[in-house]
C-alpha positions as CSV (number, residue, x, y, z in Angstrom):
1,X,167.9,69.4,116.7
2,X,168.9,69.1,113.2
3,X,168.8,71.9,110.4
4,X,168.7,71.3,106.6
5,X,169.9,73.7,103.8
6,X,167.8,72.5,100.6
7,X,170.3,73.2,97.5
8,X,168.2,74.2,94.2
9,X,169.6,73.7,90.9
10,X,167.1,73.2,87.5
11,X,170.5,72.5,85.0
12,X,173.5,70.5,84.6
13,X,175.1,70.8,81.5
14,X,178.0,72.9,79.1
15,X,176.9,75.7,77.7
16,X,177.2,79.5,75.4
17,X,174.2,81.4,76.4
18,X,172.6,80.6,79.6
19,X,169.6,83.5,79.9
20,X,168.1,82.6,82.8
21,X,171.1,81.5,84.7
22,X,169.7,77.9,84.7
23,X,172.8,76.2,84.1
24,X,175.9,74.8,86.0
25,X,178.8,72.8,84.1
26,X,179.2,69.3,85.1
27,X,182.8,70.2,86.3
28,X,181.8,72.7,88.9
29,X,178.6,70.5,89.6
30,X,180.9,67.2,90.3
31,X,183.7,70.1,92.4
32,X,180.4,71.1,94.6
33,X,178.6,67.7,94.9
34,X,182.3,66.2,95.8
35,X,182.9,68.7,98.4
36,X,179.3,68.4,100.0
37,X,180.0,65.0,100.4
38,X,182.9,65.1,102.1
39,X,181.4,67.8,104.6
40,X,178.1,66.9,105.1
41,X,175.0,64.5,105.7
42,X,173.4,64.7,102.8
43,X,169.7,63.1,103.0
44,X,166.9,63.0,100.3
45,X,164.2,65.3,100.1
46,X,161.7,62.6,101.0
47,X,163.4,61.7,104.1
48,X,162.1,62.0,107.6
49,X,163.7,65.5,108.3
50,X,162.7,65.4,111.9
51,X,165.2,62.8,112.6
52,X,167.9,64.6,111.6
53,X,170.6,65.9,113.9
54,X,172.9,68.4,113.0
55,X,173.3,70.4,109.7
56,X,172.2,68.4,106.8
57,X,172.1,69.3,103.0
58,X,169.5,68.0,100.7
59,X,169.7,68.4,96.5
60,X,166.8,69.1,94.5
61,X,166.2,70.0,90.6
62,X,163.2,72.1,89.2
63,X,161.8,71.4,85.6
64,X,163.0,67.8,84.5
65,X,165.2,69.0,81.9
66,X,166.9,65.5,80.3
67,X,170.4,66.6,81.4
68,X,169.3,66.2,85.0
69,X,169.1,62.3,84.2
70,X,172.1,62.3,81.1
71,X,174.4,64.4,83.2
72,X,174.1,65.4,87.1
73,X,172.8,61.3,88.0
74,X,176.0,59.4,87.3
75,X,178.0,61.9,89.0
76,X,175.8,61.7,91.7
77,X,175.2,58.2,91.5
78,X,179.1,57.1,91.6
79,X,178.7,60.0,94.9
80,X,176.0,58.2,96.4
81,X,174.0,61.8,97.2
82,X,170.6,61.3,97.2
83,X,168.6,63.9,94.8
84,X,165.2,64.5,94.2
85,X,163.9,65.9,90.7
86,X,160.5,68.0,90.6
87,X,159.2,67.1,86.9
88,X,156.8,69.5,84.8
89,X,154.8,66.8,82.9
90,X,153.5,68.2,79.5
91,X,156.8,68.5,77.5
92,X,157.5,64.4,78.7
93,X,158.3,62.6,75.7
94,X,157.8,65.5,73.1
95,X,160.7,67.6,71.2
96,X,159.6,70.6,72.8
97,X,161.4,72.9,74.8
98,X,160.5,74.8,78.3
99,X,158.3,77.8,77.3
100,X,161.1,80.1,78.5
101,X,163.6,78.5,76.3
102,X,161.4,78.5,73.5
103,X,160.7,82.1,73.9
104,X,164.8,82.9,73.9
105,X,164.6,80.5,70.8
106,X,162.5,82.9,69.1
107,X,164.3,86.0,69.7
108,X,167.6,85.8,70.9
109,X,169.7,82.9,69.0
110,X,172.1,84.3,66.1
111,X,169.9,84.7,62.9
112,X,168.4,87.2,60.6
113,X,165.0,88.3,61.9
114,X,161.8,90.7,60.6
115,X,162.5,94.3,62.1
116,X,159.0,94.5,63.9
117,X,157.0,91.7,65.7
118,X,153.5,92.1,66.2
119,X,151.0,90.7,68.9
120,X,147.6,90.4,68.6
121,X,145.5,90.4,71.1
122,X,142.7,91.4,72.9
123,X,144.4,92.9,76.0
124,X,148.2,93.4,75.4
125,X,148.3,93.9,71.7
126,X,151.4,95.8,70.7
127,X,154.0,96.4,68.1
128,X,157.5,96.1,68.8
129,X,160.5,96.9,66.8
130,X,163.0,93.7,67.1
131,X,166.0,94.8,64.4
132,X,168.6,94.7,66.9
133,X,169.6,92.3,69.7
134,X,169.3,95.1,72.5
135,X,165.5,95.4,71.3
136,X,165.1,91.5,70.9
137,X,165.9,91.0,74.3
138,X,164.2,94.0,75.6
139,X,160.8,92.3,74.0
140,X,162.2,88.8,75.2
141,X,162.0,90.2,78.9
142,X,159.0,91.7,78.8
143,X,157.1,88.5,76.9
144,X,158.9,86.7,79.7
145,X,156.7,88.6,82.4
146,X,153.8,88.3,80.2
147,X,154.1,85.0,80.0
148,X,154.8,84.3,83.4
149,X,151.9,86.5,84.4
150,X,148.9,84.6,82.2
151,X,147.4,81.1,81.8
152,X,148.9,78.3,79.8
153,X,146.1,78.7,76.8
154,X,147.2,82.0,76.2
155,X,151.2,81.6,76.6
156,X,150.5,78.9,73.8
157,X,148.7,81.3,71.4
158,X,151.4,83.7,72.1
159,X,154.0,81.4,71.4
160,X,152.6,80.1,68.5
161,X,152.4,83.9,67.2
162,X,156.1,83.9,67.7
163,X,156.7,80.7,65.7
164,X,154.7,81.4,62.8
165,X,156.3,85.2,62.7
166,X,159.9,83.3,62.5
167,X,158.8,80.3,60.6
168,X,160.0,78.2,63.6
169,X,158.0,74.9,64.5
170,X,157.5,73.1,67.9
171,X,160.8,70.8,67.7
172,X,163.1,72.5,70.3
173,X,167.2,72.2,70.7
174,X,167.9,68.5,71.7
175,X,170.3,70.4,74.1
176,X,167.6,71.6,76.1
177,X,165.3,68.5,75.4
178,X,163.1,67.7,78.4
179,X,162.7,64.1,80.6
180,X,161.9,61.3,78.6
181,X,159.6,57.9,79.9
182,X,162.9,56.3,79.5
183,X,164.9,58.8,81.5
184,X,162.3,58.5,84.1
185,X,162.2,54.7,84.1
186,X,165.8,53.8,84.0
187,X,166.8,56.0,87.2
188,X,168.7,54.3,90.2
189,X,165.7,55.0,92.7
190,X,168.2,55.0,95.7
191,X,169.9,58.0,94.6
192,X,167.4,59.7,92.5
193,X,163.8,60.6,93.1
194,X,161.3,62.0,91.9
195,X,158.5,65.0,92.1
196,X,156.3,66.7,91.0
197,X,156.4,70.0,89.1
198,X,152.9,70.5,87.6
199,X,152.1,70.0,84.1
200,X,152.6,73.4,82.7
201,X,154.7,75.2,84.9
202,X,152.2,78.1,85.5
203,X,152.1,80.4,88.4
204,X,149.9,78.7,90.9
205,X,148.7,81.6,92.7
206,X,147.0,83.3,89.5
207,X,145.1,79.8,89.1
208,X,141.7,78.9,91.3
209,X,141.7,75.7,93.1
210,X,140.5,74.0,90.6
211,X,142.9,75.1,88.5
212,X,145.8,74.0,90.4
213,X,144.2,70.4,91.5
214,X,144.3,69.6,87.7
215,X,147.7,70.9,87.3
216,X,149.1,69.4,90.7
217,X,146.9,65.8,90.3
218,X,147.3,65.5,86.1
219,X,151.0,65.9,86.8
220,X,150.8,63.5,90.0
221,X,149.1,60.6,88.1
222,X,151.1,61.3,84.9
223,X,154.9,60.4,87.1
224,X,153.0,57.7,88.9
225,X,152.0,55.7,85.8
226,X,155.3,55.9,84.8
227,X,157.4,55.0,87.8
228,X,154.7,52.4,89.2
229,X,154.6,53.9,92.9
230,X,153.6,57.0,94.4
231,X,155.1,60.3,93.9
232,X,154.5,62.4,97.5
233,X,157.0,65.4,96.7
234,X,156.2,68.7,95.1
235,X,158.1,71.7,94.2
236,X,156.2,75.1,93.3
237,X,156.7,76.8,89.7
238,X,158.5,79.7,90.4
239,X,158.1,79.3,94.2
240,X,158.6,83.5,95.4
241,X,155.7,83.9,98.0
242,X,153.4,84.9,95.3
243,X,153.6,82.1,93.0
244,X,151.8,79.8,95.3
245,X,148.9,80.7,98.2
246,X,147.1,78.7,100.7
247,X,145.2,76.7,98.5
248,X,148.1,75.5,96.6
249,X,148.8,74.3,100.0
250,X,145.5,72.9,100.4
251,X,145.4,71.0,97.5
252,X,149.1,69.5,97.5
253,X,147.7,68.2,101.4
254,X,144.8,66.4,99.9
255,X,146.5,65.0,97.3
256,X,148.6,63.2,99.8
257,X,152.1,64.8,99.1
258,X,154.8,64.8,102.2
259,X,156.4,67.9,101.7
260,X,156.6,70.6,99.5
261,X,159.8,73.2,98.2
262,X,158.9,77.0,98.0
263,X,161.6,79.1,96.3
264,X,162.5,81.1,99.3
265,X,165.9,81.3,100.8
266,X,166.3,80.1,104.1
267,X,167.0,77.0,106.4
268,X,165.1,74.4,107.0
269,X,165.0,73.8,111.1
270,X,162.5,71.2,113.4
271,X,158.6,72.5,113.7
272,X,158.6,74.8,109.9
273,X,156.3,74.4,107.5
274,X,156.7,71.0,105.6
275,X,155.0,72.5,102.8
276,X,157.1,75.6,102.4
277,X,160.3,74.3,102.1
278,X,162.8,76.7,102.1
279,X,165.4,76.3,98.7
280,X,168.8,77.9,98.2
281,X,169.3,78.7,94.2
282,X,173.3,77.6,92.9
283,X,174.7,79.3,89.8
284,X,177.9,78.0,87.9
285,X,179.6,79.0,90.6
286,X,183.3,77.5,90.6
287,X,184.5,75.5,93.8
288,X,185.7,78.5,96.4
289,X,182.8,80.7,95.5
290,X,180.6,77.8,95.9
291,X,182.0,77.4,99.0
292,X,181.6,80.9,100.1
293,X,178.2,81.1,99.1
294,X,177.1,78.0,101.6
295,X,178.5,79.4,104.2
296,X,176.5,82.8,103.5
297,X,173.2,80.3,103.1
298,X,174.2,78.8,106.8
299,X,174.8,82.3,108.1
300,X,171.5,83.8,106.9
301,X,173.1,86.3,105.3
């Protein structure tokens, strides 16, 4: 009886400021993906898990950022670990960033800013004083939850709020620039694969089922016209126990998908859910502590 531990990273790149504690450098990402090899099967995320004996480790990205094609697939390519990339559809091809990145955009990066911001609207409308960075981030947290919390329309007319009060457009930081056709196209399909991530990144569970088939499906037949095969993986937004509810589940089962990652710590053994794939999140976590820290995730602890 085999058991898997399912890694989950979402960036691979250098960085200053990492807000979200997204990122890993590509020199501890090539020290852990070298050391993994060297101690483990590692198997894809689309593989037959039931055939697996022993402990096995599978790698998987959330959000499609372009780094996760520029960056972590040559050193796992010239590896040869399997990896499987959950994409969020909508920024594909544009200059725009992940909400979340565009909201640190707004109000964290090193510039002079207004002293107040306001928000208008018709349930959360508030005034906030932003001269200092302490206050900045204080409103950048709590527009995070906000955001988090409501629909896509509404993030977007917040956002846009935010742009016009800093004079920012849509064109993001080419360093946090998302997947691109070409990225998508061009990937070696024996190392990398791909899923799917919905289109907007919402939180499933606040959506009905209609809702979520359009994000789930749109997304679905977006990756498939690109690649020119199916795409039978998914990975929730978020992924806690409340970003997602039975009829996510429902909907990813009609749809056809294999197997589906939560965002829940845990081990994967023989006879759990397929669609509630448990995940283990790595931070830039240098080569001993990464190693400590999958030994914890083995342990339970």
């Amino acid at each position: 009886m085999g058991r898997v531990l399912t890694l989950l990273y979402h960036r691979v790149r250098p960085y200053e400021r990492d807000v979200q504690l997204l990122s890993v450098t590509p020199e501890h990402f090539e020290q852990q993906m070298g050391w993994l090899k060297e101690n483990y099967n590692m198997i894809g995320f689309a593989d037959d898990w039931k055939s697996v004996e022993g402990e096995a480790v599978c790698v998987t990205f959330d959000d499609g950022y372009r780094d996760n094609f520029l960056i972590a697939a040559p050193i796992l390519n010239k590896l040869q670990i399997p990896a499987t990339v959950f994409v969020t559809t909508e920024n594909i091809d544009t200059e725009r960033e992940m909400w979340w990145d565009e909201l640190e955009r707004n109000l964290l990066v090193d510039k002079k800013y207004q002293k107040t911001f306001h928000l208008s609207d018709e349930l959360f409308e508030c005034t906030w004083d932003v001269g200092t960075f302490e206050q900045r981030e204080d409103l950048y947290n709590t527009m995070h939850w906000l955001m988090k919390l409501t629909g896509t329309e509404k993030r977007n007319e917040w956002m846009w709020q935010l742009q016009e009060w800093n004079g920012y457009t849509e064109n993001g930081r080419v360093e946090n620039a998302c997947a691109m056709t070409k990225d998508l196209e061009s990937i070696d399909i024996s190392q990398i694969e791909i899923g799917v991530h919905t289109v907007s990144h919402p939180v499933l569970s606040k959506l009905s089922i209609e809702e979520q088939q359009n994000e789930i499906q749109m997304a679905k037949r977006k990756l498939e016209e690109i690649l020119g095969r199916q795409v039978l993986t998914m990975s929730y937004p978020f992924g806690s126990v409340s970003d997602y509810n039975e009829d996510t589940i429902s909907v990813c089962k009609s749809l056809g998908f294999s197997k589906a990652a939560a965002n829940i710590p845990g081990i994967w053994k023989p006879n759990d859910d397929l669609y509630q794939v448990p995940r283990q999140i790595v931070r830039d976590w240098d080569l001993q502590q990464f190693q400590k820290q999958i030994k914890i995730f083995w342990e339970g602890k």
